[in-house]
Every structure is written in structure tokens, then in C-alpha cells.
ZADOPA-393945 format. One record per residue (C-alpha): residue number from 1; residue in three letters; z, y, x. Coordinates in Angstrom, 3 decimals. Each point is the difference from the previous one (the first is absolute). Example, Ala and Ser with C-alpha at 12.3 -4.5 7.8 and 13.67 -1.06 7.14 Angstrom:
ZADOPA-393945
{1,'ALA',{7.800,-4.500,12.300}},
{2,'SER',{-0.660,3.440,1.370}},
END
This chain:
ZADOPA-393945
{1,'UNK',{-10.996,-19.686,-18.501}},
{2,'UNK',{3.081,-2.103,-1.407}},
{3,'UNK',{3.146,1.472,0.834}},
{4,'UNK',{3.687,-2.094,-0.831}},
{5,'UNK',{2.015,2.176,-2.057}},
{6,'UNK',{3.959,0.069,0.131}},
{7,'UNK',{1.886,1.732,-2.307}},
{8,'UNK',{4.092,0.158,-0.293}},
{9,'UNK',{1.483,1.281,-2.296}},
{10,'UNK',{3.618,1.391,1.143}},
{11,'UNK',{2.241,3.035,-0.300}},
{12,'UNK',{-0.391,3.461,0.898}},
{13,'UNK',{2.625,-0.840,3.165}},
{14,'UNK',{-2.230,-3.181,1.216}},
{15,'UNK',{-3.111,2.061,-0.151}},
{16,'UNK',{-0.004,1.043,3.425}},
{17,'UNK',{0.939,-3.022,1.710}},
{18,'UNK',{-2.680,-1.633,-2.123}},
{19,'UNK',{-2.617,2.198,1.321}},
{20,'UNK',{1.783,-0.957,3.698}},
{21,'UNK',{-0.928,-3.486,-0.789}},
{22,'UNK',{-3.356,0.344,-0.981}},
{23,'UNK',{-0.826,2.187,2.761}},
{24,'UNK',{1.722,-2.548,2.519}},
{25,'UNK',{-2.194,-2.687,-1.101}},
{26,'UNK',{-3.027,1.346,0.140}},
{27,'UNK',{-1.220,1.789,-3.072}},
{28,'UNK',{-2.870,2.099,-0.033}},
{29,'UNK',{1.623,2.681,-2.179}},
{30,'UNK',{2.658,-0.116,-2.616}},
{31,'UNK',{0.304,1.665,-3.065}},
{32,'UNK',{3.310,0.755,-2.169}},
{33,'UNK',{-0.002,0.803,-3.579}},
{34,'UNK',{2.618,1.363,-2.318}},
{35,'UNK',{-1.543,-0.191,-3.213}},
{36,'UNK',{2.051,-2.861,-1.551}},
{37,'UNK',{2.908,-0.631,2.526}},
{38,'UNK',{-1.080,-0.427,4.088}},
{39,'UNK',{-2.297,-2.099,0.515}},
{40,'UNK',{-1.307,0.199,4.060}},
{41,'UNK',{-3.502,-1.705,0.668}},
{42,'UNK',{-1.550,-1.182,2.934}},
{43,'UNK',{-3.634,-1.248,1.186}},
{44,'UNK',{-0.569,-2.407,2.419}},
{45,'UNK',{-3.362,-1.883,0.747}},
{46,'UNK',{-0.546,-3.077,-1.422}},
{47,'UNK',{0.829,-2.856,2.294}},
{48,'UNK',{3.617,1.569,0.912}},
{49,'UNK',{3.077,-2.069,0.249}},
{50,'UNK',{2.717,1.889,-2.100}},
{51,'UNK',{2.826,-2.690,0.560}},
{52,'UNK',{1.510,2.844,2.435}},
{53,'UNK',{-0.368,2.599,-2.173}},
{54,'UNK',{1.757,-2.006,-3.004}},
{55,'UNK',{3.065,-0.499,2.078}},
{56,'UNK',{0.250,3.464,0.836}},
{57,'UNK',{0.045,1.210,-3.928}},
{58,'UNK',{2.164,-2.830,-0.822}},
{59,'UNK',{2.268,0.788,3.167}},
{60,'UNK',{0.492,3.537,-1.417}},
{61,'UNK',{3.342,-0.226,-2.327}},
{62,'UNK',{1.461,-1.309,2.923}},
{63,'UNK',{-0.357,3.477,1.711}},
{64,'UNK',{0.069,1.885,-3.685}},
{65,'UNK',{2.868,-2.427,-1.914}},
{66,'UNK',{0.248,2.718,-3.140}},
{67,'UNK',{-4.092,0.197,-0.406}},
{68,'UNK',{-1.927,-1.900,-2.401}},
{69,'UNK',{-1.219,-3.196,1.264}},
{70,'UNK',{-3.636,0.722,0.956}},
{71,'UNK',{-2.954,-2.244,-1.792}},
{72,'UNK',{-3.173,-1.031,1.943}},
{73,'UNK',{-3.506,-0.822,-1.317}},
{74,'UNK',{-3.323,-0.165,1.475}},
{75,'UNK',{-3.127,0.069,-1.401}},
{76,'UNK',{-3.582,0.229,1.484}},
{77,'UNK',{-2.175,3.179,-0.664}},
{78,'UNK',{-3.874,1.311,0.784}},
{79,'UNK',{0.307,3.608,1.675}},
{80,'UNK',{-2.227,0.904,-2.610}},
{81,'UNK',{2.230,-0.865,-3.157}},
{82,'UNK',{3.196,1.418,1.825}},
{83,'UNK',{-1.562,3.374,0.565}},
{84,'UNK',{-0.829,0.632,-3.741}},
{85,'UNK',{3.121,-2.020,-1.582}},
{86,'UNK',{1.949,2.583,0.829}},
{87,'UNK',{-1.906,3.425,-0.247}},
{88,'UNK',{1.661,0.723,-3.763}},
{89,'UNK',{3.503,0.680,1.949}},
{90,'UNK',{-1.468,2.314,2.320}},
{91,'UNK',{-0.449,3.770,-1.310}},
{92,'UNK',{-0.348,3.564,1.316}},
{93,'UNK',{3.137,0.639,1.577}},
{94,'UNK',{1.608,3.616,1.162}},
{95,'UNK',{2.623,-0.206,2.725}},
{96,'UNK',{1.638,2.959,1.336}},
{97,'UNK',{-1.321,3.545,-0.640}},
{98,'UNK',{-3.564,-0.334,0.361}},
{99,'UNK',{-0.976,-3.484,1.137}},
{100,'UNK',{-2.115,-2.167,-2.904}},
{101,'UNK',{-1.366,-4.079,0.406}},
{102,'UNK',{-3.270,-0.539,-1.258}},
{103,'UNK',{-0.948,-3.245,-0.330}},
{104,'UNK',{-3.701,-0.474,0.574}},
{105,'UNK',{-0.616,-0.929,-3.556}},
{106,'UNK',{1.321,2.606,-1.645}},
{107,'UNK',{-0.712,3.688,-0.908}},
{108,'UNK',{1.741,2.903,0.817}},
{109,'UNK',{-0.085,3.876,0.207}},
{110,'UNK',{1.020,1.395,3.291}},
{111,'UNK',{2.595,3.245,-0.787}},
{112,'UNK',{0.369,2.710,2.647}},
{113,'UNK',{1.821,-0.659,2.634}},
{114,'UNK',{0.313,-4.031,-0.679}},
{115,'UNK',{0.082,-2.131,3.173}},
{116,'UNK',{-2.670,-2.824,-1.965}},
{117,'UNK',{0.117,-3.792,1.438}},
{118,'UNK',{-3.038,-1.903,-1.296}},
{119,'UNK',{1.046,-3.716,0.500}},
{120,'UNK',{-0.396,-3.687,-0.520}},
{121,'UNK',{2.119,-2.043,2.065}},
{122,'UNK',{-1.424,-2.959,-0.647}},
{123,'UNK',{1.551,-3.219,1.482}},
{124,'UNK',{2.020,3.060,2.461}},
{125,'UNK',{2.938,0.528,-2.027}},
{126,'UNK',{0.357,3.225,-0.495}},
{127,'UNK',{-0.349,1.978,-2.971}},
{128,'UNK',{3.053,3.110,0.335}},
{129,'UNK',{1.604,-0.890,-2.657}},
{130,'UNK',{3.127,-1.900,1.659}},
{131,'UNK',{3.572,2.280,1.325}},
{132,'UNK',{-1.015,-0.249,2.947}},
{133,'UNK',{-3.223,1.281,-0.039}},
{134,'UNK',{0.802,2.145,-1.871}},
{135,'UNK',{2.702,1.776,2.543}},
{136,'UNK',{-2.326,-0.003,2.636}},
{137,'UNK',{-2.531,2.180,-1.761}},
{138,'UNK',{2.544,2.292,-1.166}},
{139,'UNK',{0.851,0.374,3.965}},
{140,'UNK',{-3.805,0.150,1.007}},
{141,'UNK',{-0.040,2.812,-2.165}},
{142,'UNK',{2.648,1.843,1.543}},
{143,'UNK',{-0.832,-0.221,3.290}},
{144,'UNK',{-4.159,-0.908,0.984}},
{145,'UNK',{-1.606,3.370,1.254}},
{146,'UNK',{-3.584,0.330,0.950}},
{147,'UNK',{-0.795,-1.803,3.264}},
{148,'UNK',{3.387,-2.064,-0.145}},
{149,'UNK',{-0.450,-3.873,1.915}},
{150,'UNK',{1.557,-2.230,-2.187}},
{151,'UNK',{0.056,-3.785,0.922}},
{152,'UNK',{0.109,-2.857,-3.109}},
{153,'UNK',{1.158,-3.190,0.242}},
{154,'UNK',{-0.323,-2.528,-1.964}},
{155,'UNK',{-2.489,2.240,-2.139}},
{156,'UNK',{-0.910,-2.491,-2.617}},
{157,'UNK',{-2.324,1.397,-2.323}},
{158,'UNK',{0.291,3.463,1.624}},
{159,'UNK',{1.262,1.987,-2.340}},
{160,'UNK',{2.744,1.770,2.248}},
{161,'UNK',{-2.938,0.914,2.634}},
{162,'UNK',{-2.070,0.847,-2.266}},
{163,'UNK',{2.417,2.289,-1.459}},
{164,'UNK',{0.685,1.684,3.214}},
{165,'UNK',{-3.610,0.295,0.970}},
{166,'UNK',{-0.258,1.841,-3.128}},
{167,'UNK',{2.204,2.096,0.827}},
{168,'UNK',{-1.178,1.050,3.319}},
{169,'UNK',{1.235,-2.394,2.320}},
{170,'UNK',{-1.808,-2.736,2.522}},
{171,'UNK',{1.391,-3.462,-0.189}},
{172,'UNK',{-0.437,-2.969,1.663}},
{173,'UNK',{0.643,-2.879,-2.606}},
{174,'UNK',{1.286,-3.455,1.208}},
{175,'UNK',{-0.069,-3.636,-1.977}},
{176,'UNK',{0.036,-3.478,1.402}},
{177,'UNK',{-1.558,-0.652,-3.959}},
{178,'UNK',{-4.031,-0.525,0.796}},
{179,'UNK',{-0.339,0.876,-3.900}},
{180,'UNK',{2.658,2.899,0.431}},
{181,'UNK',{-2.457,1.335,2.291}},
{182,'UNK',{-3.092,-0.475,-2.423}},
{183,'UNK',{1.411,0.829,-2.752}},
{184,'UNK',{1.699,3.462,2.143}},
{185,'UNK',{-3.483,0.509,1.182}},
{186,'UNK',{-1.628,0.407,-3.237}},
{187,'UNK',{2.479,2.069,-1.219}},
{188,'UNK',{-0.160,2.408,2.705}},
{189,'UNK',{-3.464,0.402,-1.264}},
{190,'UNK',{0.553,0.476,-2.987}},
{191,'UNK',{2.326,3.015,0.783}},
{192,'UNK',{-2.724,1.269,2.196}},
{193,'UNK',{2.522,-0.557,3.103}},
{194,'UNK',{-1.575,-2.355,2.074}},
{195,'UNK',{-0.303,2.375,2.829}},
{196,'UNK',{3.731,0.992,0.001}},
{197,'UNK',{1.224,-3.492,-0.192}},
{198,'UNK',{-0.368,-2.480,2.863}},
{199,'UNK',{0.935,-3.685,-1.009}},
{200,'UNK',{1.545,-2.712,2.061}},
{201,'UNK',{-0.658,-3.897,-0.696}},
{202,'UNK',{3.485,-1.022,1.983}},
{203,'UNK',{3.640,0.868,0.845}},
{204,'UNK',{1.336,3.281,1.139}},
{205,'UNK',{1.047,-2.232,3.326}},
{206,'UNK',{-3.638,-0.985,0.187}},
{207,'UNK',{-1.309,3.618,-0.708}},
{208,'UNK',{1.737,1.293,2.572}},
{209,'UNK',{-0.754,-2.469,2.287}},
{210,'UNK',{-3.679,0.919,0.112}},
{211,'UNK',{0.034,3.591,-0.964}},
{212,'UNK',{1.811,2.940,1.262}},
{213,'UNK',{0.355,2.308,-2.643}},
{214,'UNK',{1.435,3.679,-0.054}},
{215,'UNK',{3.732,0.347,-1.261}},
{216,'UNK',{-0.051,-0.595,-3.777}},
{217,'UNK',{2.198,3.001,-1.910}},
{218,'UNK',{0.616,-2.406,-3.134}},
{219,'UNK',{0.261,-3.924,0.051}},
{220,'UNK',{0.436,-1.906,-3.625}},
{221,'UNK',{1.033,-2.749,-0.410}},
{222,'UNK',{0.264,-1.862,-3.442}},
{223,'UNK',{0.613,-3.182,0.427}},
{224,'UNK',{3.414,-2.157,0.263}},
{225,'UNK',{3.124,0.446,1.363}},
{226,'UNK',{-0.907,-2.899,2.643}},
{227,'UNK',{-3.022,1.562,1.101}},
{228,'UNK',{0.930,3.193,0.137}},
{229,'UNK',{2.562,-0.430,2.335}},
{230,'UNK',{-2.141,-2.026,2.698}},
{231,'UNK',{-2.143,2.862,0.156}},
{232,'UNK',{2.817,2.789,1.137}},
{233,'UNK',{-0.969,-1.192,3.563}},
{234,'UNK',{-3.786,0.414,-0.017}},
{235,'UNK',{0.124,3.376,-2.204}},
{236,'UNK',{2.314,1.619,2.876}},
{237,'UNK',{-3.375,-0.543,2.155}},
{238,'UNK',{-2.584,1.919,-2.135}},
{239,'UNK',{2.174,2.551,-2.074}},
{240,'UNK',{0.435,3.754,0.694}},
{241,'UNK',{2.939,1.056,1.658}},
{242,'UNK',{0.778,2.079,-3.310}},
{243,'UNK',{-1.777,-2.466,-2.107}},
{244,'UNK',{1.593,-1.784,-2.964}},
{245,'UNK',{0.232,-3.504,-0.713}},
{246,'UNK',{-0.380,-0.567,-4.184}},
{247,'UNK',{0.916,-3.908,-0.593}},
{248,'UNK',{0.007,-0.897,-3.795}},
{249,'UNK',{0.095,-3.076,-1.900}},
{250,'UNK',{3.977,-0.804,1.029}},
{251,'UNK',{2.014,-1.599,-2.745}},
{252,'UNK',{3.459,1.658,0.297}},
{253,'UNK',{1.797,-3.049,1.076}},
{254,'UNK',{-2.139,-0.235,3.320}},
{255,'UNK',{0.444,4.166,1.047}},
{256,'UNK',{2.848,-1.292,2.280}},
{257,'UNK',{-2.822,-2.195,1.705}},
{258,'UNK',{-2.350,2.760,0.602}},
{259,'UNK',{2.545,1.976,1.691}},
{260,'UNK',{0.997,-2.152,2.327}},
{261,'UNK',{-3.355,-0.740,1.349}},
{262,'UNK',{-0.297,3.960,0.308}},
{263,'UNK',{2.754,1.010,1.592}},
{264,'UNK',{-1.029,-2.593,2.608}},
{265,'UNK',{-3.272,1.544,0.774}},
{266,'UNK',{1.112,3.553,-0.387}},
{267,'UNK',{-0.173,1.322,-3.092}},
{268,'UNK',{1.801,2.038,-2.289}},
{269,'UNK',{-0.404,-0.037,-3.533}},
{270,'UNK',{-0.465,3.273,-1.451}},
{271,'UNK',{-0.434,-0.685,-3.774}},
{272,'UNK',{0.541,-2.732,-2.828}},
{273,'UNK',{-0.940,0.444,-3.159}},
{274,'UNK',{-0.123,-2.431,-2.704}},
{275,'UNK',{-1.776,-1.752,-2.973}},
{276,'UNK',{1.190,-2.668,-2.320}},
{277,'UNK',{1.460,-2.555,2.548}},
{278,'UNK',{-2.482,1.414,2.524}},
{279,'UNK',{0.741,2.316,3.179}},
{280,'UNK',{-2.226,2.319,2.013}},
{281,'UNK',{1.235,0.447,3.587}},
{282,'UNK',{-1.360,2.615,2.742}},
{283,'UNK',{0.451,0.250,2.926}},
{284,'UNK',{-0.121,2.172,3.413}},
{285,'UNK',{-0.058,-1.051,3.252}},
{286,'UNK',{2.097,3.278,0.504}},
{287,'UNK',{2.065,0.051,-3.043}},
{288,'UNK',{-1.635,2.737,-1.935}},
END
């Protein structure tokens, strides 16, 4: 399959707002990598008209006047040629006490105690190397205890369900991504997790809509500041009275948005930690 691939190159500040765009115009994932500068990607299928898109990215030193002007360029890519270009940046990565990324290809040990991830995210966008991954896991491995519900959204390649199915948990994993969902599938397998992870093809509005789950204790989302704070509304319906909302992927600039859309549905944040430019939020329907 032929997939259209964008790639802007911007600073650290735009990065966010870049992924925004993307998102807002359709991609089927986005990747952002820091090896030489920010540079944000996104994939799109073939026949997609971008002229919306390139307004947005060239609309963006209007919002961010001090920011580097962002630079757009497309280029058209085989899933196939995509999926190994970029498999010499991706290692085995340790985050937090115990957690350590596998990717599929590679070798590695298992040490006592080690949470181990086995993963290939494929054309899912997710590889736990990024801030705000990164927070997330730290937090998963705080707080998941055996039997735990824990809701994903936006799962991607899977990695944080995964992670908490490890762990002990049961999760329910949600992408509107078709390949998200392939690509989550396989790696759920490959974990040997399949049967403590339930995936969803849709939206958390549409999952709810035809299912009517138990109370989740945990709900992640890593996605943007934009999405995140649509979803306030439809997480009061399934979350635990006690449970605790974990939103990542927040560029500092946008926390006040977040909060707003909270403290209209309810809740109360109840941590904020922080990463680079990046901010974890949590929060309680009860305050803590």
C-alpha cells in the first residue's frame, strides 16, 4: 500500500500543535523524531487533498509569533519501505524502574523482575521512546495491581496496554486507526496477552455506544491536548468513582486547555508531572 508522507520540520514549541494538525486532517498515525532537530511526520493515503493541512502549518506563527517558521514536504512511500527505513533509530529502551521495549527484531535477556514489552509498531506509531510515553509507563508502574480495568484510548501500537496487561491488569484498548488495531493486535500476541486485552476498531463515543462495560479504575490517554479534552465528557460515563484519569501527550502551552475542559465535566486534577516541554495530568473525579 502507498501511503503520502508529510514531514515538518519545526521547533520543539510547534511540535504539539503540529501533531494537532496532522491528527485534524486525517492522518493515520504520526510520528515525531528528535534526532536532528523536530521533525513531526504524518501518513495519509494516497489520493488525500493536503491543501487544508498546508494552511494549518503555515497558519501556525500566527498563533506561535517567536517559533521557527515551520517547513512542509511530502513525499510518497510503500508501507513496506517505511517500516524498515527507520528500524536503526529504534533500540531496547528501559523506562522507569523495571519496564524494557523490545522491538521484535532484536535480542534481549529478560532480568528479574523486568516488566519486558516485545514490540513492533509498525505503521502504529508507537515505539516508548517519546516524554510522553515515557511518563505514562513510569505511572503504570506505580499504580496497575492484579485484576485492575484499565481503558486505552487511542492505543496506537499498544504499547501502554500491553504494558499494563503485563502487569496484571485487563484493558480494553480503543483506536479509530484500522492499522493501529492490526498492528495492536499482533503485538498483543506477541506479549502472549491477547486474552487480557480486548481491542476496539472505533471511538470511545462509539464504544460506549454499543457496549456497556464495567467502571474502568485507570483510563490513558496519550494523545493531544485537543483530543484529550473532548473526551473528559465520555470518560465521566465509564470510569470508577475512585478511578484516575492519566492524559499524556500535552505540550505545556496547552495544560490551561485541558483544565478547562475538566473542570467542566468534573474533574479534579490530582497530579502533573513533567518531561521536556511535555506534561502528564491525572485526574479524579473526586479529587484524590
Amino acid at each position: 500500500m502507498e501511503w503520502l508522507e508529510v514531514s515538518v520540520s519545526c521547533s520543539r514549541e510547534l511540535e504539539e500543535a503540529v501533531c494537532a494538525a496532522l491528527y485534524e486532517a486525517g492522518a493515520n498515525g504520526v510520528a515525531v523524531y528528535t534526532h536532528e532537530g523536530t521533525e513531526v511526520r504524518g501518513y495519509f493515503g494516497r489520493e488525500k487533498d493536503l491543501s487544508g493541512l498546508r494552511r494549518a502549518i503555515e497558519n501556525l506563527p500566527v498563533f506561535f509569533p517567536f517559533s521557527r517558521r515551520p517547513y512542509l514536504k511530502v513525499k510518497t512511500i510503500c508501507e513496506a519501505d517505511w517500516a524498515n527505513a527507520w528500524k536503526e533509530y529504534y533500540d531496547v529502551t528501559h523506562i522507569g524502574e523495571r519496564t524494557v521495549v523490545v522491538p521484535s527484531w532484536r535480542s534481549y535477556q529478560r532480568k528479574p523482575g523486568e516488566v519486558v514489552i516485545v514490540l513492533d509498531p509498525g505503521m502504529a506509531f508507537g515505539t516508548g521512546t517519546h516524554p510522553t510515553t515515557i511518563m505514562v509507563v513510569e505511572e503504570l508502574e506505580r499504580r496497575i495491581t492484579k485484576g485492575m480495568r484499565v481503558l486505552d484510548i487511542g492505543t496506537g501500537s499498544g504499547i501502554l496496554a500491553a504494558v499494563a496487561a503485563v502487569i496484571g491488569a485487563d484493558v480494553v484498548a480503543i483506536d479509530k486507526d484500522e492499522v493501529a488495531i492490526r498492528v495492536a493486535r499482533e503485538n498483543m500476541k506477541r506479549n502472549e496477552v491477547d486474552n487480557r486485552v480486548e481491542l476496539y476498531h472505533g471511538t470511545l463515543e462509539t464504544y460506549l455506544a454499543r457496549h456497556a462495560p464495567l467502571p474502568f479504575d485507570l483510563v490513558l490517554a496519550n494523545i493531544t491536548a485537543n483530543v484529550i479534552a473532548s473526551l473528559f465528557d465520555p470518560v465521566s460515563r465509564c470510569i470508577n468513582p475512585n478511578g484516575l484519569f492519566i492524559t499524556s501527550g500535552i505540550i505545556a502551552s496547552r495544560v490551561a486547555v485541558v483544565m478547562e475542559a475538566a473542570r467542566q465535566s468534573g474533574f479534579q486534577r490530582v497530579l502533573e508531572r513533567g518531561m521536556s516541554e511535555w506534561k502528564l495530568l491525572a485526574f479524579s473525579r473526586r479529587g484524590g
